[in-house]
C-alpha positions as YAML, in Angstrom:
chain: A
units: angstrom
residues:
- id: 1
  name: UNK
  ca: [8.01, -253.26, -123.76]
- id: 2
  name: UNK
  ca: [8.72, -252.74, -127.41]
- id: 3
  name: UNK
  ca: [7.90, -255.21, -130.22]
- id: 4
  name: UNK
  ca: [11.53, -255.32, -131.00]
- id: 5
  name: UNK
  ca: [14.24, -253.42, -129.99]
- id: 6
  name: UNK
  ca: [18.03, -253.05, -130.36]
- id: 7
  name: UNK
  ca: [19.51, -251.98, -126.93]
- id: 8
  name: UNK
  ca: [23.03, -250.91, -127.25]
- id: 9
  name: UNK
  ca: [24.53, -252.72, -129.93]
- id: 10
  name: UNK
  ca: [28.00, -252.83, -131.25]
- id: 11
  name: UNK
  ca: [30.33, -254.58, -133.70]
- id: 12
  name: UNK
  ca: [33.71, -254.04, -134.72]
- id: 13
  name: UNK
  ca: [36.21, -255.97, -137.60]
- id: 14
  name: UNK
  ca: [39.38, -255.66, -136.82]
- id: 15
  name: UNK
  ca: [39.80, -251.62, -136.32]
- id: 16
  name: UNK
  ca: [36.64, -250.80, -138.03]
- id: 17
  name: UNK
  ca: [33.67, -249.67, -136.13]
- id: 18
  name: UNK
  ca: [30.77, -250.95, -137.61]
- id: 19
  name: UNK
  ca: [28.09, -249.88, -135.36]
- id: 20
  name: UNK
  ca: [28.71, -248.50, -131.92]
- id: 21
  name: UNK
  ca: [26.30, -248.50, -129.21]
- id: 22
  name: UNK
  ca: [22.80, -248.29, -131.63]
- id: 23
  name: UNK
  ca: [19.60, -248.08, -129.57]
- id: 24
  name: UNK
  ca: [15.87, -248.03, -131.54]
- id: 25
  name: UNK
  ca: [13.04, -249.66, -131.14]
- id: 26
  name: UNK
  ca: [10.14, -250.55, -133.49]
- id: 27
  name: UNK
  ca: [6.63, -250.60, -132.64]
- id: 28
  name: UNK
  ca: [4.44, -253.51, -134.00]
- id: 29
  name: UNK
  ca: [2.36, -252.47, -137.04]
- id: 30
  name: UNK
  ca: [4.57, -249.71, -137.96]
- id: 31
  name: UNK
  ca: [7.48, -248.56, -140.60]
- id: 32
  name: UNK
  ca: [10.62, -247.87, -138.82]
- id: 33
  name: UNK
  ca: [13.06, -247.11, -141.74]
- id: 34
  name: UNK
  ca: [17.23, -246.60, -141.28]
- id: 35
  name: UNK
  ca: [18.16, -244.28, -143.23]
- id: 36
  name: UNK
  ca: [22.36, -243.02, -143.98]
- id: 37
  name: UNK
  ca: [24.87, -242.73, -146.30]
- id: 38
  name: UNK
  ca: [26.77, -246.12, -147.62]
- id: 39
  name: UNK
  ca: [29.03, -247.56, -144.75]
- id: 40
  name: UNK
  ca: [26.90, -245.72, -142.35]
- id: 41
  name: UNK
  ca: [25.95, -249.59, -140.48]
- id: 42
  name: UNK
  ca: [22.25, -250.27, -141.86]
- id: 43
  name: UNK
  ca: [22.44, -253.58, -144.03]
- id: 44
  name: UNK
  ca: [25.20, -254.76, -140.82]
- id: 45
  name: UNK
  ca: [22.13, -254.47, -137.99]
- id: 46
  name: UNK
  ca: [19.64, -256.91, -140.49]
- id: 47
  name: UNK
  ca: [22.98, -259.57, -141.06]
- id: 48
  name: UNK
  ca: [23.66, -258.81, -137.05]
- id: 49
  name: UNK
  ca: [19.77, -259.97, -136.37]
- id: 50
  name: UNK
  ca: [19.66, -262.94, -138.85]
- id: 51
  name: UNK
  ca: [23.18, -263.72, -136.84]
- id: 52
  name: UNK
  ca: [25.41, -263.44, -140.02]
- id: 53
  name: UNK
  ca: [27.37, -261.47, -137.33]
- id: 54
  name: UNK
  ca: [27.79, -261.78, -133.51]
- id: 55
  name: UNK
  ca: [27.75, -258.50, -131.62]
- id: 56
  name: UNK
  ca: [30.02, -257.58, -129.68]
- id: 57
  name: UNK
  ca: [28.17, -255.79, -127.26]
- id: 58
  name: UNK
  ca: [24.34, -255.21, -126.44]
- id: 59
  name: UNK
  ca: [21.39, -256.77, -127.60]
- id: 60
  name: UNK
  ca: [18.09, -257.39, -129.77]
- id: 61
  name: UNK
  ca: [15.09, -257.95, -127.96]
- id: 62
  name: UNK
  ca: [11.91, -259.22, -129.52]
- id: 63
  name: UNK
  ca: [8.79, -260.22, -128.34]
- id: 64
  name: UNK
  ca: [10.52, -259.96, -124.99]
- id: 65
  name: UNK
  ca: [12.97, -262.83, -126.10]
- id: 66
  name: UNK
  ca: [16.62, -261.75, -126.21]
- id: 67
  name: UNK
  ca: [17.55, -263.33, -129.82]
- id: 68
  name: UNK
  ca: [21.29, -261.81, -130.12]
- id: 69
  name: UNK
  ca: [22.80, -265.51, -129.84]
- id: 70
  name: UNK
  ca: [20.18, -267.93, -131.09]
- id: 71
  name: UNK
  ca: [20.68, -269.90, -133.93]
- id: 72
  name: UNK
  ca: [20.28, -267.61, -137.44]
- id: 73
  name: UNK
  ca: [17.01, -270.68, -138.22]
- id: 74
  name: UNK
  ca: [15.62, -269.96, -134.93]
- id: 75
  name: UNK
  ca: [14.80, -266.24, -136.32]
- id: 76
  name: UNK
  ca: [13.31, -267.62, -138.74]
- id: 77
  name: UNK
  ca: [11.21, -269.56, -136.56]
- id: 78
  name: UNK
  ca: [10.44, -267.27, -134.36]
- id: 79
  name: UNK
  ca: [8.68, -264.73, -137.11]
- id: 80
  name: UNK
  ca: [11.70, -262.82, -138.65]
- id: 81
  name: UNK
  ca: [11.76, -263.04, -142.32]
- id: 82
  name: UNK
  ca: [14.35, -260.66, -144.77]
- id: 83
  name: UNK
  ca: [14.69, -259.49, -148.15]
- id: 84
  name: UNK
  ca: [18.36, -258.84, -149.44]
- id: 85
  name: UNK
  ca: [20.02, -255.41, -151.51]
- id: 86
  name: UNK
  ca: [21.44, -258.37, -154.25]
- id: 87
  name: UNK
  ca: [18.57, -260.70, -154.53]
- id: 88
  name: UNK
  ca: [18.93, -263.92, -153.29]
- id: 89
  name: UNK
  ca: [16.34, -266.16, -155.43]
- id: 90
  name: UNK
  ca: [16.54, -269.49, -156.79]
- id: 91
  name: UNK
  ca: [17.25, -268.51, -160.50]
- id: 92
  name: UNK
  ca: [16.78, -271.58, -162.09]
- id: 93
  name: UNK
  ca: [13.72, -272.17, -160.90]
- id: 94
  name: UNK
  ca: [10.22, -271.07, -161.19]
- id: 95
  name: UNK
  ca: [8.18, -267.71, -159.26]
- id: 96
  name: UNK
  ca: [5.96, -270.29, -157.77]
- id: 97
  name: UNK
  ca: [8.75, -272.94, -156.31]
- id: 98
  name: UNK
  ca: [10.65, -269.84, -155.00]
- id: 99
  name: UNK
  ca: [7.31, -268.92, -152.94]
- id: 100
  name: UNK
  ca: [7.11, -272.44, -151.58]
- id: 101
  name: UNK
  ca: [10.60, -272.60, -150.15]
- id: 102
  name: UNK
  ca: [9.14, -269.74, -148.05]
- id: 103
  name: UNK
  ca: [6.99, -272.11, -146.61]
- id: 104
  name: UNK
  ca: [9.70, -274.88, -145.35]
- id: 105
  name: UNK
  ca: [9.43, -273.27, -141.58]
- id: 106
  name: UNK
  ca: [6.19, -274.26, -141.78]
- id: 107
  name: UNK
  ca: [6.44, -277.69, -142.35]
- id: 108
  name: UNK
  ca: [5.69, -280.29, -139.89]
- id: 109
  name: UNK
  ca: [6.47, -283.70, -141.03]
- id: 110
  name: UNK
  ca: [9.53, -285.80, -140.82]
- id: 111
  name: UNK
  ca: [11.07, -287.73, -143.82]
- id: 112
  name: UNK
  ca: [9.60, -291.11, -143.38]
- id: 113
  name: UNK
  ca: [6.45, -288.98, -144.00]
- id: 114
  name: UNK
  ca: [7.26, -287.37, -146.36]
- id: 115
  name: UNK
  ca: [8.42, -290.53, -148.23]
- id: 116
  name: UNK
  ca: [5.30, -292.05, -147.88]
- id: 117
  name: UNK
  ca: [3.46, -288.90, -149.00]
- id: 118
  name: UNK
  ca: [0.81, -289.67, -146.31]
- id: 119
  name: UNK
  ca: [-2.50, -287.69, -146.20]
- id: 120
  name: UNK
  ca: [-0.99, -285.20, -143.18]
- id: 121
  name: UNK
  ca: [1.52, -283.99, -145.72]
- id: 122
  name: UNK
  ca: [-0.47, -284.39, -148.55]
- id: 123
  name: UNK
  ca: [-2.85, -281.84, -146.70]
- id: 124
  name: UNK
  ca: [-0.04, -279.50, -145.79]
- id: 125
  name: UNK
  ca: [1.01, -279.51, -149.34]
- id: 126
  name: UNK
  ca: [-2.02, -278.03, -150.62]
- id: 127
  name: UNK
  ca: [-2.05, -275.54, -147.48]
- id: 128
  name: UNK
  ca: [1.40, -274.13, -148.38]
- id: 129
  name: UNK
  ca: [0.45, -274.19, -152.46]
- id: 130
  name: UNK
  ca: [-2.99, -272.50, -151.81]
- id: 131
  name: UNK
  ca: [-0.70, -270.07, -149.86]
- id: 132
  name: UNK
  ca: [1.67, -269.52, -152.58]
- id: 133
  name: UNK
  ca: [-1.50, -268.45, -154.75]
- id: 134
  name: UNK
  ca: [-2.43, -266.04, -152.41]
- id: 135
  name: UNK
  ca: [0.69, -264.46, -152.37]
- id: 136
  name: UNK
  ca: [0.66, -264.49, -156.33]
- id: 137
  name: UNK
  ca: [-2.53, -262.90, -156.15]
- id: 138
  name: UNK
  ca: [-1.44, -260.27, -153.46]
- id: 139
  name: UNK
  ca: [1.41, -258.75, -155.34]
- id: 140
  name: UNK
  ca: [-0.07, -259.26, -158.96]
- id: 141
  name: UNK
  ca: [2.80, -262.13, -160.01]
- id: 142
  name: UNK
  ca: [0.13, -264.00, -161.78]
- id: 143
  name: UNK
  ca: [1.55, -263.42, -165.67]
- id: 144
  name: UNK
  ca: [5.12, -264.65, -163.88]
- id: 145
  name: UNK
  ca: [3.68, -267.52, -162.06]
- id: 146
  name: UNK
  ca: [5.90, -270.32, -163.61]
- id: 147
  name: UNK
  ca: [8.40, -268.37, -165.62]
- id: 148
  name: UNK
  ca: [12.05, -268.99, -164.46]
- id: 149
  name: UNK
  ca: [13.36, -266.29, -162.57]
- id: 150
  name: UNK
  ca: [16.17, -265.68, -164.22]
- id: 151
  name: UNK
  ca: [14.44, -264.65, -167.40]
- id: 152
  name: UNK
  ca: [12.37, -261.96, -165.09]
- id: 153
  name: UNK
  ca: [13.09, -257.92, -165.57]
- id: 154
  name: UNK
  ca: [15.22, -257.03, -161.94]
- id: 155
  name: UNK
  ca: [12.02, -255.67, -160.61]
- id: 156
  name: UNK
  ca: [9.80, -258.35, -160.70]
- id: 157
  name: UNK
  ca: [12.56, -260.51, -159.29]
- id: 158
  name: UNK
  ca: [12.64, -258.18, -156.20]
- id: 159
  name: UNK
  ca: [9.00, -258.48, -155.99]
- id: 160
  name: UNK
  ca: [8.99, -262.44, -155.92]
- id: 161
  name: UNK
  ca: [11.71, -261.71, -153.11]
- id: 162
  name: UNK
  ca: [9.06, -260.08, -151.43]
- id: 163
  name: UNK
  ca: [6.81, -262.55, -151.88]
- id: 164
  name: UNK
  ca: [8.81, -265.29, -150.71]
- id: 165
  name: UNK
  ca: [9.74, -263.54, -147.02]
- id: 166
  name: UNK
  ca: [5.39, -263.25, -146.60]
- id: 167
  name: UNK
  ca: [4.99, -267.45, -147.47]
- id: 168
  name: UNK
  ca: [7.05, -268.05, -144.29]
- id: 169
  name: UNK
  ca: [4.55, -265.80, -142.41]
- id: 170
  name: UNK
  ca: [6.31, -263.07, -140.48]
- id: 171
  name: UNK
  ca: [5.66, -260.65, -137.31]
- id: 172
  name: UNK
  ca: [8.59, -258.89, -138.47]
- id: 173
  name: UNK
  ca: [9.91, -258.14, -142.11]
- id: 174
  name: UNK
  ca: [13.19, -256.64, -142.86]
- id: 175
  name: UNK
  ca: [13.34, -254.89, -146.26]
- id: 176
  name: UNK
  ca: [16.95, -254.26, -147.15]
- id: 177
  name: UNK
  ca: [16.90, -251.76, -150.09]
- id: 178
  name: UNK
  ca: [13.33, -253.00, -151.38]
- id: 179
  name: UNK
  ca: [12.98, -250.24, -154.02]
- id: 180
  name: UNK
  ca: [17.17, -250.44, -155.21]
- id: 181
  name: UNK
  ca: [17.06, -250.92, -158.96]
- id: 182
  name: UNK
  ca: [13.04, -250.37, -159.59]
- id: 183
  name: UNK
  ca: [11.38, -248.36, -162.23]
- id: 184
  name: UNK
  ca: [9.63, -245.06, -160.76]
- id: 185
  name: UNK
  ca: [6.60, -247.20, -161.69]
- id: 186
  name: UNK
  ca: [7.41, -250.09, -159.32]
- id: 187
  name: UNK
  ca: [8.57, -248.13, -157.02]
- id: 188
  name: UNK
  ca: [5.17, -246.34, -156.67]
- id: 189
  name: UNK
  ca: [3.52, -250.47, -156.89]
- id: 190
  name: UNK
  ca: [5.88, -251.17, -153.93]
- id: 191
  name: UNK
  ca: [4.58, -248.82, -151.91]
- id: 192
  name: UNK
  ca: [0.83, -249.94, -152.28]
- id: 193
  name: UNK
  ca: [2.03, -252.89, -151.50]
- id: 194
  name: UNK
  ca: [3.73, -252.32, -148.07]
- id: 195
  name: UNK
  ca: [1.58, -250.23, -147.18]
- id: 196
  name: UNK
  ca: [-0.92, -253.44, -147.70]
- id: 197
  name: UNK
  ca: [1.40, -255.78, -145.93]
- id: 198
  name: UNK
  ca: [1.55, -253.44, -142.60]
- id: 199
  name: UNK
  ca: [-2.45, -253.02, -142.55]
- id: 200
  name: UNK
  ca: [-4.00, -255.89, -144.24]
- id: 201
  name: UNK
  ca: [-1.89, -258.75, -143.37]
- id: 202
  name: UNK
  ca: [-0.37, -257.00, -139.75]
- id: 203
  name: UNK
  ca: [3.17, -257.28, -139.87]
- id: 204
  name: UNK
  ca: [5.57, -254.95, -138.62]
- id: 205
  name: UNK
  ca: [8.38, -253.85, -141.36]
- id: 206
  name: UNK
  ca: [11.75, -252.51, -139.81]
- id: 207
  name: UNK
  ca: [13.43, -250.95, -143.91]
- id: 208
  name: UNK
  ca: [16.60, -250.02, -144.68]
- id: 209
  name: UNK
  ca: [16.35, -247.47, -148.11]
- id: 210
  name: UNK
  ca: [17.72, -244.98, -149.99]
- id: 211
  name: UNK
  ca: [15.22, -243.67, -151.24]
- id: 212
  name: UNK
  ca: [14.16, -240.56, -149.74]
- id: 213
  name: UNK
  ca: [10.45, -239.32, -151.82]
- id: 214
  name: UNK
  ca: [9.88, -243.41, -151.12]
- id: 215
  name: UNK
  ca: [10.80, -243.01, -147.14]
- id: 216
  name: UNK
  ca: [8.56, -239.92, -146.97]
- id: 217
  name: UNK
  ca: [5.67, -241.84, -148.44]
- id: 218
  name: UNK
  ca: [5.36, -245.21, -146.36]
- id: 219
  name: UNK
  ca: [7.68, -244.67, -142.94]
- id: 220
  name: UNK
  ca: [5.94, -243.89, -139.44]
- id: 221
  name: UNK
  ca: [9.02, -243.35, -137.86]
- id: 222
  name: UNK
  ca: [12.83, -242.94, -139.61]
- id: 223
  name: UNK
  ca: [16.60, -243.13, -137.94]
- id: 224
  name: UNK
  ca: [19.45, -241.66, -139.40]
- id: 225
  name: UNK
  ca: [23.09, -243.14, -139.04]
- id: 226
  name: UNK
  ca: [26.38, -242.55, -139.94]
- id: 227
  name: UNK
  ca: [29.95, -244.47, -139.44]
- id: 228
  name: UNK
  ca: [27.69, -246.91, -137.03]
- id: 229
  name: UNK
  ca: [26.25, -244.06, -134.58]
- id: 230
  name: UNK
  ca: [22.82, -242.88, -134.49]
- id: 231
  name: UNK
  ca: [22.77, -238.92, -135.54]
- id: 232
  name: UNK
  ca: [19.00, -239.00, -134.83]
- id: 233
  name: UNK
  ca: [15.57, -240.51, -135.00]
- id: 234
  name: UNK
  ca: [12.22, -239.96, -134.63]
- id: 235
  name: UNK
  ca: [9.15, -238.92, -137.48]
- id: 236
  name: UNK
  ca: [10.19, -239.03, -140.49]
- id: 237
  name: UNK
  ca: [9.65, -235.11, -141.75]
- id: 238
  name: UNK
  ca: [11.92, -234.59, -138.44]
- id: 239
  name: UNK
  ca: [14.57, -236.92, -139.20]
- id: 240
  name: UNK
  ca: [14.98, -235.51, -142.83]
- id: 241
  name: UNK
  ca: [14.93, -232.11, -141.51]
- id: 242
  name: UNK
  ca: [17.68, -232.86, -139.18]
- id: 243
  name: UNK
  ca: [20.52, -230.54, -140.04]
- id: 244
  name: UNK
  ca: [23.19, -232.93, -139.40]
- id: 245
  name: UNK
  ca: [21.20, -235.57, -141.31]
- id: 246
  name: UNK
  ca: [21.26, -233.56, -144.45]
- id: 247
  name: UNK
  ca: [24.86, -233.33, -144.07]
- id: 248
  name: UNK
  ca: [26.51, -236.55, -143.50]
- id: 249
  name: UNK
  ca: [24.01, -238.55, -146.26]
- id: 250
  name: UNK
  ca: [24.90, -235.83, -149.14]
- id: 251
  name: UNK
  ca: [26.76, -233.27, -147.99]
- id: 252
  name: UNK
  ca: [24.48, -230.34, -148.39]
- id: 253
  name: UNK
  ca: [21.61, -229.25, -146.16]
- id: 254
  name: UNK
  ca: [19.08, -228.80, -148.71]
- id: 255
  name: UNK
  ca: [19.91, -232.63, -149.48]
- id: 256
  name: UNK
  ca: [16.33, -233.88, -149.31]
- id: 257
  name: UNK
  ca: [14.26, -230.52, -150.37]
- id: 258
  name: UNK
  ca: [11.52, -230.76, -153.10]
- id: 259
  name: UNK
  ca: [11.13, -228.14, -155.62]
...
């Protein structure tokens, strides 16, 4: 069985199809990017797995646990963290506390404990700051460490984003739009750096992007959509070679040709 998979989902509001009978599945330790012009349903599958949305029909399967009607903290707990396309930091408040709100679903004590600051949380509190610091450390936030986000270039701010969906330690990461809004030299920083997440720390990354010389780069396998239906998917050179593909994202078939 897959890692996690999306068996025939659909979602409508009102007379709008949103997404009509999807199937994919992503293979742990791999990129699986969606790929499709805007409208086409890929930022409604991530808020239809963190159960923003109910579907309507079918179902998301992972680690053989059917999550389509959990509770949306219950992904969380069970190894499902996101990014958003408009960031969703704390902006009054520093890189550093941003990372350690990652790290609530890994807290353990209640709040007579935590009153009484006893040594159990005292001890987790250094285990979730020392993790923090590694996370600084792994995406080279050091020089930002206790700025204010707000104050932070867009870029950086989508990096601490990053950062704070790895502090709450996930199988799976969904990137929604990670490279929207980065310089060319970010962009080429972001990839090291997924590229790092999938081998050195082993977690699985289903991406949503627009970026096509970024998708050719870092994705094992790619799907295209459009007005909610899959057009096709499979390797990425084949998806982005895919007639029909070329068509419905820009309207031309030489859409995603290099000179």
């Amino acid at each position: 069985m897959s890692f996690f998979e999306a068996k025939n989902i659909s979602i409508r509001f009102g007379g709008i199809r949103a997404l009509e009978l999807v199937n994919f599945d992503v293979k742990k330790g791999e990129v699986f990017s969606i790929i499709g012009p805007n409208g086409a349903g890929k930022t409604t599958i991530f808020n239809c797995i963190n159960r923003y949305y109910d579907l309507d029909e079918g179902a998301f399967i992972f680690n053989e646990k059917d999550i389509s009607r959990v509770r949306p903290h219950v992904v969380a707990n069970l190894g499902i963290a996101r990014t958003f396309q408009n960031i969703e930091l704390f902006r009054r408040m520093t890189v550093v506390d941003n990372l350690l709100l990652g790290r609530h679903r890994r807290r353990r004590s209640n709040l007579f404990a935590e009153a009484l600051f006893t040594g159990f949380v005292r001890k987790q509190e250094i285990e979730n700051r020392e993790k923090a610091e590694d996370i600084i450390d792994f995406l080279d936030l050091q020089a930002y460490r206790d700025q204010i986000i707000e104050n932070l270039p867009y870029g950086v701010q989508k990096t601490v984003e990053i950062g704070r969906a790895l502090a709450m330690e996930p199988e799976l990461l969904l990137l929604d739009e990670p490279s929207s809004g980065m310089t060319l030299e970010e962009t080429e920083e972001l990839s090291f750096w997924i590229t790092d997440i999938k081998e050195e720390l082993g977690i699985t990354i289903l991406m949503v992007e627009h970026n096509m010389k970024f998708i050719k780069e870092i994705s094992d396998r790619t799907m295209a959509m459009s007005f909610g239906e899959v057009i096709t998917q499979g390797t990425t050179a084949e998806v982005l070679e895919h007639p029909e593909v070329l068509k419905a994202y820009l309207g031309e078939e030489d859409a995603f040709t290099e000179n």
